[in-house]
PDB file with SEQRES, HELIX, SHEET and CRYST1 records, atoms N, CA, C and O in Angstrom:
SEQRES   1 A   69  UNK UNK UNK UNK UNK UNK UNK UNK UNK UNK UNK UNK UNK          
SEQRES   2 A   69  UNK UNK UNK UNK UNK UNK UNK UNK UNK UNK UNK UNK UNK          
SEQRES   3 A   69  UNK UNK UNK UNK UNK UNK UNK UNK UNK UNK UNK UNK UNK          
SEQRES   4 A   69  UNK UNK UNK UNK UNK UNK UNK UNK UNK UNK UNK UNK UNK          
SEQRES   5 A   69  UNK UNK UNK UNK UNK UNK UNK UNK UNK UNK UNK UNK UNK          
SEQRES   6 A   69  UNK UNK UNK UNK                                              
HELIX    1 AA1 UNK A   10  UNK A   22  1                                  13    
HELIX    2 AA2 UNK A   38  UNK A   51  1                                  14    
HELIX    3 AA3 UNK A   61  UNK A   65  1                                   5    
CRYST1    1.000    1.000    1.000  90.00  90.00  90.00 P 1           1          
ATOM      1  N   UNK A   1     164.016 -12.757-105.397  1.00  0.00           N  
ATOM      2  CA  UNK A   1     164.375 -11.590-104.622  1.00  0.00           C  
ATOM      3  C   UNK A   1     165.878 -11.444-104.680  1.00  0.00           C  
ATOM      4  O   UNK A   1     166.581 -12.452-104.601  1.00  0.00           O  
ATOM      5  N   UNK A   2     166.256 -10.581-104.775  1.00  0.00           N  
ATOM      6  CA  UNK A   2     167.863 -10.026-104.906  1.00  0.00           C  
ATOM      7  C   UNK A   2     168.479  -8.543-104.490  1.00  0.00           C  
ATOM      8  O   UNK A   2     169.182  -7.784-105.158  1.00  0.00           O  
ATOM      9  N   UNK A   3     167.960  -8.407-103.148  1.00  0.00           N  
ATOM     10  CA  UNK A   3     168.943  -7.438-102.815  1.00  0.00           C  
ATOM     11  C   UNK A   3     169.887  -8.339-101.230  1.00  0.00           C  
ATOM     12  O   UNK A   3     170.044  -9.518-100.913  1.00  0.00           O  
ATOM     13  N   UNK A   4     170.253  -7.176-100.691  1.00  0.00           N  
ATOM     14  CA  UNK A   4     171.780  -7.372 -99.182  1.00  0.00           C  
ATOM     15  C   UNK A   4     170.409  -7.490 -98.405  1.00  0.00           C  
ATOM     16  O   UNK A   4     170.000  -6.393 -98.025  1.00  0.00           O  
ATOM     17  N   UNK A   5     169.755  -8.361 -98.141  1.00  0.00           N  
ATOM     18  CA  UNK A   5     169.052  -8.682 -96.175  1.00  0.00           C  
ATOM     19  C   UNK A   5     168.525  -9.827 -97.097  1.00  0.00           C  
ATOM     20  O   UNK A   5     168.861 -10.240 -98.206  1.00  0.00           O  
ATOM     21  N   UNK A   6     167.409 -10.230 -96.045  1.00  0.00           N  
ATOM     22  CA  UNK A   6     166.651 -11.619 -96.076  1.00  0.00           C  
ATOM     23  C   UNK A   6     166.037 -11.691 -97.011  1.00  0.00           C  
ATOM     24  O   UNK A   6     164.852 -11.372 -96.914  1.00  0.00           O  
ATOM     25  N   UNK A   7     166.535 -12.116 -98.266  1.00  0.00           N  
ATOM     26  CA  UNK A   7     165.517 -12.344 -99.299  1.00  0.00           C  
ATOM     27  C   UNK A   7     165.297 -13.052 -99.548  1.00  0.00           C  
ATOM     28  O   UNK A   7     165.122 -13.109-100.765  1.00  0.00           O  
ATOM     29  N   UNK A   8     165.037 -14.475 -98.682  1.00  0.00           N  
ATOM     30  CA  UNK A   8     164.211 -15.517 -98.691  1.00  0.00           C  
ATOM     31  C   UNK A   8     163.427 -15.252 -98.425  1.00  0.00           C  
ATOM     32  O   UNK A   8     162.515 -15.422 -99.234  1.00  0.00           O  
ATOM     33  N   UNK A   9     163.025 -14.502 -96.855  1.00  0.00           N  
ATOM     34  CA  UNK A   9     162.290 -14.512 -96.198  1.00  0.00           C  
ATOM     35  C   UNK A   9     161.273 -12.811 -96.848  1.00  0.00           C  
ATOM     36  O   UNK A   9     160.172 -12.557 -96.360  1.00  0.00           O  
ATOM     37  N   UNK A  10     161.833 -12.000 -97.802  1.00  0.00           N  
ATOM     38  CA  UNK A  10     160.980 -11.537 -98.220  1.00  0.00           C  
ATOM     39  C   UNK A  10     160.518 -11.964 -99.833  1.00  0.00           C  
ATOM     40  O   UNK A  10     159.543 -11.446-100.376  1.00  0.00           O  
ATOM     41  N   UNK A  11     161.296 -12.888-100.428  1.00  0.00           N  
ATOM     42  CA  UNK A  11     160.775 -13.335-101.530  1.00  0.00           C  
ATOM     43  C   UNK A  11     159.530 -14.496-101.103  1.00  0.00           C  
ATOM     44  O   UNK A  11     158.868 -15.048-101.982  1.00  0.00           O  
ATOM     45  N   UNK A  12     159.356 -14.726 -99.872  1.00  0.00           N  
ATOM     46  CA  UNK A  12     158.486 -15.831 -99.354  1.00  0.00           C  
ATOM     47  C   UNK A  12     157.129 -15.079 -99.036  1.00  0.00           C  
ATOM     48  O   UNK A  12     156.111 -15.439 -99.627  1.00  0.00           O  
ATOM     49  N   UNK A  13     157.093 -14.158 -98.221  1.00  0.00           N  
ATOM     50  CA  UNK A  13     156.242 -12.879 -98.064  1.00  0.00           C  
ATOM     51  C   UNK A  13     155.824 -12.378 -99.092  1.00  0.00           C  
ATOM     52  O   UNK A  13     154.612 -12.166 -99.032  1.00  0.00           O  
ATOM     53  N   UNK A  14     156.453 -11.990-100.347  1.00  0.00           N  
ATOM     54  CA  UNK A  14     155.809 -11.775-101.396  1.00  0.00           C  
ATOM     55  C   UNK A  14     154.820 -12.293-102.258  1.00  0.00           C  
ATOM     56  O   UNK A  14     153.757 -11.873-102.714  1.00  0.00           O  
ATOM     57  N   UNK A  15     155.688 -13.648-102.374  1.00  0.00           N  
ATOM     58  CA  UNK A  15     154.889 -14.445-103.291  1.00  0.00           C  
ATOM     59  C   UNK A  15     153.781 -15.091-102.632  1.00  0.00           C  
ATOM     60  O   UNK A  15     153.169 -15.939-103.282  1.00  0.00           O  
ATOM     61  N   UNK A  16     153.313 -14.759-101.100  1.00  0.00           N  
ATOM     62  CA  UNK A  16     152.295 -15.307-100.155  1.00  0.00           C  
ATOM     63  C   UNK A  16     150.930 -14.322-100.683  1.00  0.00           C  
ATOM     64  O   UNK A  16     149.789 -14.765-100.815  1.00  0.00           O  
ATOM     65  N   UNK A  17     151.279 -13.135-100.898  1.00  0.00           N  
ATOM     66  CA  UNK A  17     150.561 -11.947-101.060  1.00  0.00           C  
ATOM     67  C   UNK A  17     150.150 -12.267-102.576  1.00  0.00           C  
ATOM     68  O   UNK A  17     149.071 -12.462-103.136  1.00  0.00           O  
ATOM     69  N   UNK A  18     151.112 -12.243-102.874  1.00  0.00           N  
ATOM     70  CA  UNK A  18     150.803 -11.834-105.007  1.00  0.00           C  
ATOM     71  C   UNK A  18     150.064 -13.360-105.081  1.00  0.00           C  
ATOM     72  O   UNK A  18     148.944 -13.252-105.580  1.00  0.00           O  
ATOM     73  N   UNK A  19     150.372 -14.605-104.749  1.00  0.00           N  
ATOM     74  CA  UNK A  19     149.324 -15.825-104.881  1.00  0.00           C  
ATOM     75  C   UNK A  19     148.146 -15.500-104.325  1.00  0.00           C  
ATOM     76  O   UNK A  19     147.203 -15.747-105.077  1.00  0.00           O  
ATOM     77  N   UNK A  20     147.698 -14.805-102.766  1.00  0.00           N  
ATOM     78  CA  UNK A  20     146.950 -14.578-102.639  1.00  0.00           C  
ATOM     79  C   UNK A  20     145.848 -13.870-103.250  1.00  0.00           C  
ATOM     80  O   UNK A  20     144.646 -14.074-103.076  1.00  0.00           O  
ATOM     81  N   UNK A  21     146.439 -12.966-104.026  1.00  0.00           N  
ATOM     82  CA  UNK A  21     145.766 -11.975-104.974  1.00  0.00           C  
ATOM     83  C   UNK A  21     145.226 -12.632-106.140  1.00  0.00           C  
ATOM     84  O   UNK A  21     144.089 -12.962-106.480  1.00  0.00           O  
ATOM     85  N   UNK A  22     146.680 -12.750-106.790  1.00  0.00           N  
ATOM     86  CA  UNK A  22     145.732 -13.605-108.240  1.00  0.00           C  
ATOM     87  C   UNK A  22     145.057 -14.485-108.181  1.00  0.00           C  
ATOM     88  O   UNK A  22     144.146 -14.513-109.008  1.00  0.00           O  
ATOM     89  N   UNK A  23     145.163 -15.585-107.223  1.00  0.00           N  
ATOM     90  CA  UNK A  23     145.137 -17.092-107.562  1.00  0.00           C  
ATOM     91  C   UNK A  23     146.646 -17.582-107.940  1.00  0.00           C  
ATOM     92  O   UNK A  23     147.576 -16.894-108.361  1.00  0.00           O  
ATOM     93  N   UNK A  24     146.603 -19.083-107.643  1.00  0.00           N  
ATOM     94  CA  UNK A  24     147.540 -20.005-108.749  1.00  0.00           C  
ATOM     95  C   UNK A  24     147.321 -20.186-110.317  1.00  0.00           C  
ATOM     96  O   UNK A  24     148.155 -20.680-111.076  1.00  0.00           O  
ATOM     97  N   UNK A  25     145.793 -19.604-110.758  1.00  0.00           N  
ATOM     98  CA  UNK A  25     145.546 -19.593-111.743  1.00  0.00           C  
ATOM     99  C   UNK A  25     146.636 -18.672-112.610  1.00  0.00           C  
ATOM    100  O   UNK A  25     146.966 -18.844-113.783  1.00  0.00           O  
ATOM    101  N   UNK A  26     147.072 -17.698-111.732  1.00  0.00           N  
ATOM    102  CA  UNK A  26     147.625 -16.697-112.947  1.00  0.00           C  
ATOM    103  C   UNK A  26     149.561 -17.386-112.858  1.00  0.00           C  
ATOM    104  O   UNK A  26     150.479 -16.788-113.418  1.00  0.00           O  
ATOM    105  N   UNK A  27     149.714 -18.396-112.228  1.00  0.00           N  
ATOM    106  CA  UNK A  27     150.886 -18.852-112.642  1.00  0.00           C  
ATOM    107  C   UNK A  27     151.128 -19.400-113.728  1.00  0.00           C  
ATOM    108  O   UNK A  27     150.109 -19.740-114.329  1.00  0.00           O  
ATOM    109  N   UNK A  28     152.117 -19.634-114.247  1.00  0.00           N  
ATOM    110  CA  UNK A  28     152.713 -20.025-115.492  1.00  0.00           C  
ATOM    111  C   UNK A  28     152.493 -21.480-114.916  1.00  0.00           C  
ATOM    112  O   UNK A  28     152.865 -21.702-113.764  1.00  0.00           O  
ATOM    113  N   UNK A  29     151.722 -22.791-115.897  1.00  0.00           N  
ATOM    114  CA  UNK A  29     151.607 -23.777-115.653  1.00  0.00           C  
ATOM    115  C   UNK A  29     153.023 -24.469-115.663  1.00  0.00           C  
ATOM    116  O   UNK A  29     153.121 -25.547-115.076  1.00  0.00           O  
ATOM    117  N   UNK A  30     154.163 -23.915-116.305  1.00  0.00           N  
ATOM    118  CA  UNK A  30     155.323 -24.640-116.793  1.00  0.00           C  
ATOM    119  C   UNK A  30     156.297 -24.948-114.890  1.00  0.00           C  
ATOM    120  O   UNK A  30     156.865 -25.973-114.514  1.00  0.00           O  
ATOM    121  N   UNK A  31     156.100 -23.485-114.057  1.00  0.00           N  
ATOM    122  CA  UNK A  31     156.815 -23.654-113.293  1.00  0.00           C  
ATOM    123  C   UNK A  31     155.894 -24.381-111.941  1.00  0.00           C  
ATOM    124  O   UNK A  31     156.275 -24.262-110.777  1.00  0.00           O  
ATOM    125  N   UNK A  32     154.649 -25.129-112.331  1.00  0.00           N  
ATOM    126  CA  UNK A  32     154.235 -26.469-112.095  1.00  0.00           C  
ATOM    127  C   UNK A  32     154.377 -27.321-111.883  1.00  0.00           C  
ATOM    128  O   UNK A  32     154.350 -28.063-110.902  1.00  0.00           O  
ATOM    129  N   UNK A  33     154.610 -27.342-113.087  1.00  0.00           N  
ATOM    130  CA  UNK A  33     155.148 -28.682-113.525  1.00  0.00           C  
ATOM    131  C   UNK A  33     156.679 -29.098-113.104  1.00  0.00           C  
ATOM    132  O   UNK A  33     157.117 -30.164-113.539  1.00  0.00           O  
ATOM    133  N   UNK A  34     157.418 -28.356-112.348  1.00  0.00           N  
ATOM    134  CA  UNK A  34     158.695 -28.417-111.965  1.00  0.00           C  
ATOM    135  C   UNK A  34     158.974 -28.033-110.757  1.00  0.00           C  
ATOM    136  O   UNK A  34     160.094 -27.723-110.351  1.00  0.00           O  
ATOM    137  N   UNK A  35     157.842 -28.039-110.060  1.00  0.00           N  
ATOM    138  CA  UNK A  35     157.942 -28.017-108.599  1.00  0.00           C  
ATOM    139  C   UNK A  35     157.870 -29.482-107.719  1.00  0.00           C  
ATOM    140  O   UNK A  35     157.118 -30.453-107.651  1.00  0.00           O  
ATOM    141  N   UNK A  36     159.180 -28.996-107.070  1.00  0.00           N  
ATOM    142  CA  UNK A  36     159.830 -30.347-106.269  1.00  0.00           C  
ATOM    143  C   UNK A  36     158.661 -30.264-105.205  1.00  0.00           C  
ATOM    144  O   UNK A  36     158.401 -29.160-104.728  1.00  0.00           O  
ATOM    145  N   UNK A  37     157.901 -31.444-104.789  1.00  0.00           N  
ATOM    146  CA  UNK A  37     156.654 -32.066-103.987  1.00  0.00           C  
ATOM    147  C   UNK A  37     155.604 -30.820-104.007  1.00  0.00           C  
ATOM    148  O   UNK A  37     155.161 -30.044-103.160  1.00  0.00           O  
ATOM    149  N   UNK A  38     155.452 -30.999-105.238  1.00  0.00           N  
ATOM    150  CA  UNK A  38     154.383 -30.669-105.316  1.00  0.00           C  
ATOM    151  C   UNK A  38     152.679 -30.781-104.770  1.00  0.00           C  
ATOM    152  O   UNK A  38     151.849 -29.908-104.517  1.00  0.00           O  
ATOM    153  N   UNK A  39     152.614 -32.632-104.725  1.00  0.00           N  
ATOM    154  CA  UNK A  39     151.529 -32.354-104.328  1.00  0.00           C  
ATOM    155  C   UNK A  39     151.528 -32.534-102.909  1.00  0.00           C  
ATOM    156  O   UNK A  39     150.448 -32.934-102.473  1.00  0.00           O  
ATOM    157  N   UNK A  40     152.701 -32.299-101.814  1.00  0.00           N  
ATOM    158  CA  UNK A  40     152.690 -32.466-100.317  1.00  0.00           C  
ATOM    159  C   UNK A  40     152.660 -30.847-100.379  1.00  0.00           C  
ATOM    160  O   UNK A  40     151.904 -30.361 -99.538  1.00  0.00           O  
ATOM    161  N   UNK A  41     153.301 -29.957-101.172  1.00  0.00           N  
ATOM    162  CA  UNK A  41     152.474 -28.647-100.822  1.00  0.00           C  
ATOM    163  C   UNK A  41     151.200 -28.275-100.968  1.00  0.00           C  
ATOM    164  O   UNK A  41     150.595 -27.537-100.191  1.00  0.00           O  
ATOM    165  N   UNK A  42     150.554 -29.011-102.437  1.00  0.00           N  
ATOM    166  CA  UNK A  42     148.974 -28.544-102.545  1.00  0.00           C  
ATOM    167  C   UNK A  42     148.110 -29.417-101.487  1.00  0.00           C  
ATOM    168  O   UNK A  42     146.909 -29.203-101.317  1.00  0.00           O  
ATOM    169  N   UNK A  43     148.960 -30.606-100.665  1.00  0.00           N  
ATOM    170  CA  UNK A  43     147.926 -31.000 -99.681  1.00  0.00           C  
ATOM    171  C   UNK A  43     147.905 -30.233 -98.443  1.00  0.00           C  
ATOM    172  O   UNK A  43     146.861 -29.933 -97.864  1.00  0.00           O  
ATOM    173  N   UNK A  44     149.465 -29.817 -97.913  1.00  0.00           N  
ATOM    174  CA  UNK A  44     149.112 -28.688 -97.029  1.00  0.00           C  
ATOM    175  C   UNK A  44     148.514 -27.438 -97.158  1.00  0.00           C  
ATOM    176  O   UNK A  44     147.602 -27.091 -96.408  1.00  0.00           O  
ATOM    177  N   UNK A  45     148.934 -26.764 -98.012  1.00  0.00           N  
ATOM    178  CA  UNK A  45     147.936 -25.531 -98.414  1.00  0.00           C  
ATOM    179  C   UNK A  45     146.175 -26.068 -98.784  1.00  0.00           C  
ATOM    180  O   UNK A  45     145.580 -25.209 -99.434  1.00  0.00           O  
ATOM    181  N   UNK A  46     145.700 -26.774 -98.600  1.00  0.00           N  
ATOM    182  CA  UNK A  46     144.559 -27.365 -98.618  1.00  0.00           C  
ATOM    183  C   UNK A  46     144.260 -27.720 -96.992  1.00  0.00           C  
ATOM    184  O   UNK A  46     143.521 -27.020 -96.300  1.00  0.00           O  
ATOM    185  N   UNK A  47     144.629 -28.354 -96.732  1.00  0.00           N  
ATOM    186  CA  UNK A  47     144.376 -29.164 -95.189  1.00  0.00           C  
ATOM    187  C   UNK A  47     144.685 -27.159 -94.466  1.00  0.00           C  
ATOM    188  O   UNK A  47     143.897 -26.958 -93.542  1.00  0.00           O  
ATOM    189  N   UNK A  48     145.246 -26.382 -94.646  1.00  0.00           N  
ATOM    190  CA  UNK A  48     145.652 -25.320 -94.140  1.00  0.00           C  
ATOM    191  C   UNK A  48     144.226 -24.485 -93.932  1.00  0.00           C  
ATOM    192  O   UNK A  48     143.769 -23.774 -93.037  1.00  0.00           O  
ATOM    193  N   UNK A  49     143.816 -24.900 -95.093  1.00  0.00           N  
ATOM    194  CA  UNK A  49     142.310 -24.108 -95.634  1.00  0.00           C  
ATOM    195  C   UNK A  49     141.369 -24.598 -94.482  1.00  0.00           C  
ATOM    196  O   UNK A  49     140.714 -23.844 -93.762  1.00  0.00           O  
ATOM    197  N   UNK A  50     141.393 -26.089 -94.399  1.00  0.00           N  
ATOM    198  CA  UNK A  50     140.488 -26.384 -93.978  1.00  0.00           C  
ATOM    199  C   UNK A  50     140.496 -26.265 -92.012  1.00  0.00           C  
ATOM    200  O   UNK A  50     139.506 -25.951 -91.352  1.00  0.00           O  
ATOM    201  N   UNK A  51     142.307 -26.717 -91.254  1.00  0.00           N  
ATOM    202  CA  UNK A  51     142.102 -25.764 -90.213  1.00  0.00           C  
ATOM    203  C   UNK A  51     141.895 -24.864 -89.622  1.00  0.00           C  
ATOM    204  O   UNK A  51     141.904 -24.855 -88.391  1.00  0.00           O  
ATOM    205  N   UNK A  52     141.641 -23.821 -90.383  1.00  0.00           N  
ATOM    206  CA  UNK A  52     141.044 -22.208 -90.107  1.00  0.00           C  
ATOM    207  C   UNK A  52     139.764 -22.273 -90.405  1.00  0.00           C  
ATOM    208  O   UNK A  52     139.080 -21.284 -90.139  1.00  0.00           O  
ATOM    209  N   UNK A  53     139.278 -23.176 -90.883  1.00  0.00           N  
ATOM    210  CA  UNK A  53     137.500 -22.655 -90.989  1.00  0.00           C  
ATOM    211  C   UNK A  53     136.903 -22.950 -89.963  1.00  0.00           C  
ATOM    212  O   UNK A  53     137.349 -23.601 -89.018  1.00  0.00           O  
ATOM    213  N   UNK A  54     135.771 -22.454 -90.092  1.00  0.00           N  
ATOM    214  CA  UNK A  54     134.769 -22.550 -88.350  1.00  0.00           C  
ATOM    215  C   UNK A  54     134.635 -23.680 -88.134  1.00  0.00           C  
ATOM    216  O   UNK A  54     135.066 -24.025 -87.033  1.00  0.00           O  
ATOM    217  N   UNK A  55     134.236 -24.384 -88.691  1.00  0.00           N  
ATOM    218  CA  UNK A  55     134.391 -26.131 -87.740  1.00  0.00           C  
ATOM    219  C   UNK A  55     135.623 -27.041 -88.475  1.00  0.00           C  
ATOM    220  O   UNK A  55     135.396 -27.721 -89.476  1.00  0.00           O  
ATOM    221  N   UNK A  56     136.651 -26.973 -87.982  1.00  0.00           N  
ATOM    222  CA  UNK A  56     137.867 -28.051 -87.781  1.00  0.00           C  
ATOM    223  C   UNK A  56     138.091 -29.147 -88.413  1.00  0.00           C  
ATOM    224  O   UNK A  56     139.224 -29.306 -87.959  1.00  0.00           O  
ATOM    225  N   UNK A  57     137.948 -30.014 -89.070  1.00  0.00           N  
ATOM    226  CA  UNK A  57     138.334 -31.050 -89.022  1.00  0.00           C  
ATOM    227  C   UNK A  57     138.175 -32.364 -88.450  1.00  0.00           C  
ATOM    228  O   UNK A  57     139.305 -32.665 -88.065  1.00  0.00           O  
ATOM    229  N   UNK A  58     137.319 -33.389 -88.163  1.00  0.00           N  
ATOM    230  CA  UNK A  58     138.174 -34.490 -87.068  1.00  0.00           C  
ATOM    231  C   UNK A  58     137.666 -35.728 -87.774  1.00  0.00           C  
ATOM    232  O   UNK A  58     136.878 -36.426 -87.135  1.00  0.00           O  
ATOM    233  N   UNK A  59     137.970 -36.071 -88.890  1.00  0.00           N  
ATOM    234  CA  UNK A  59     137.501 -37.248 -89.623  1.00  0.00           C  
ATOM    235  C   UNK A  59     138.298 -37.930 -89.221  1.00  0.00           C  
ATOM    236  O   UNK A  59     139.298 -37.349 -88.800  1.00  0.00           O  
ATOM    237  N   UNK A  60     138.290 -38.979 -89.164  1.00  0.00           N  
ATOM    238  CA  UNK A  60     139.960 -40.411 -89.256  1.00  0.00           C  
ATOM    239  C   UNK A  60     140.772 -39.892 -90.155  1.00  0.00           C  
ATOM    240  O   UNK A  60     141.793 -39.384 -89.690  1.00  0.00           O  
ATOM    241  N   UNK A  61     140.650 -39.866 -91.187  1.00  0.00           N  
ATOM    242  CA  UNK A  61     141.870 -39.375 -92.043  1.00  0.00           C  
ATOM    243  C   UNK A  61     142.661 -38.004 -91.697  1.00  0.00           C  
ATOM    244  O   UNK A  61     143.841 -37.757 -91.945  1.00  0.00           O  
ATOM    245  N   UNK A  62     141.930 -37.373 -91.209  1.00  0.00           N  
ATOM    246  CA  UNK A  62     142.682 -35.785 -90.355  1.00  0.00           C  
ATOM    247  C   UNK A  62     143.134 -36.172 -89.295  1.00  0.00           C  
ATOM    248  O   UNK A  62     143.913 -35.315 -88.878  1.00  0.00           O  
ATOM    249  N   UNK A  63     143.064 -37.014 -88.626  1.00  0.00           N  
ATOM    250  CA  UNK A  63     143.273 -37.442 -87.336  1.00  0.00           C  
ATOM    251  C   UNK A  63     144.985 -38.331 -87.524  1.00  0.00           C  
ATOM    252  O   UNK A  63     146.031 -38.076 -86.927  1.00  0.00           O  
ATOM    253  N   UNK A  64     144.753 -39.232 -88.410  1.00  0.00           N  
ATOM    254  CA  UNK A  64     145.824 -39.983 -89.037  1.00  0.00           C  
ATOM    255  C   UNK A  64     146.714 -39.183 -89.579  1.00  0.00           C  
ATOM    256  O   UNK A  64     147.796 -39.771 -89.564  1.00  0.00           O  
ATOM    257  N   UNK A  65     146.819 -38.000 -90.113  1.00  0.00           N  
ATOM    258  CA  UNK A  65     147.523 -37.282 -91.042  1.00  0.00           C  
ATOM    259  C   UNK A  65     148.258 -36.487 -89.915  1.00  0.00           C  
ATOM    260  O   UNK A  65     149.412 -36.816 -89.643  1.00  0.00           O  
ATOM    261  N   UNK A  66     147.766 -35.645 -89.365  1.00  0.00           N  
ATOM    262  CA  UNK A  66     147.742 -34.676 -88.012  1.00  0.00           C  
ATOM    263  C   UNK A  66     147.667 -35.359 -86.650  1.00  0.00           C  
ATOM    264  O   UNK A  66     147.011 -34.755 -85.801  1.00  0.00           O  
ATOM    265  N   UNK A  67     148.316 -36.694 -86.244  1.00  0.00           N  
ATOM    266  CA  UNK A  67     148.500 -36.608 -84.941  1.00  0.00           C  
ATOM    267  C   UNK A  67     148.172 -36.070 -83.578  1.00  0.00           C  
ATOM    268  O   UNK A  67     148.947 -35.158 -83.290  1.00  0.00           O  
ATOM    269  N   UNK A  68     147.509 -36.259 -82.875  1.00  0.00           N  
ATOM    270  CA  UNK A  68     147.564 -35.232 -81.707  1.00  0.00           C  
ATOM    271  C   UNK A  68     146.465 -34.295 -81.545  1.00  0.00           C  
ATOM    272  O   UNK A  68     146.339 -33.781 -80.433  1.00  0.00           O  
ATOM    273  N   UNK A  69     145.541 -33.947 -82.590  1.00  0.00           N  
ATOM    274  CA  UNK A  69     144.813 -33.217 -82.690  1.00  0.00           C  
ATOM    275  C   UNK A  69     143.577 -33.351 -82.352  1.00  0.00           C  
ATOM    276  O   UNK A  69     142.788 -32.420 -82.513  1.00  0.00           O  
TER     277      UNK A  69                                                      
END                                                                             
């Protein structure tokens, strides 16, 4: 994103939408492969999935991961 206001915060909004749409499938595997923690984002965007569905979560390992819950 590159104009004068928040273009973090709308290059973040964007790319929430356009992933949503395509998939991750339609990313370029290269800029993948070069993403800094990678897989602590694909575990939150996963575990993310799974707190919004109709029944929750509460195994030991969700419990251990997520604190408090």
């Amino acid at each position: 994103m590159n104009h004068s206001g928040d273009s973090d915060s709308t290059g973040a909004v964007c790319g929430n939408i356009v992933g949503a749409h395509y998939s991750p499938a339609a990313i370029p595997r290269s800029l993948f492969d070069t993403l800094e923690l990678r897989e602590v984002i694909e575990t939150l965007a996963r575990d993310a999935l799974r707190e919004f569905c109709p029944q929750p979560p509460s195994t030991p390992d969700w419990c251990q991961r997520y604190p408090g819950w």
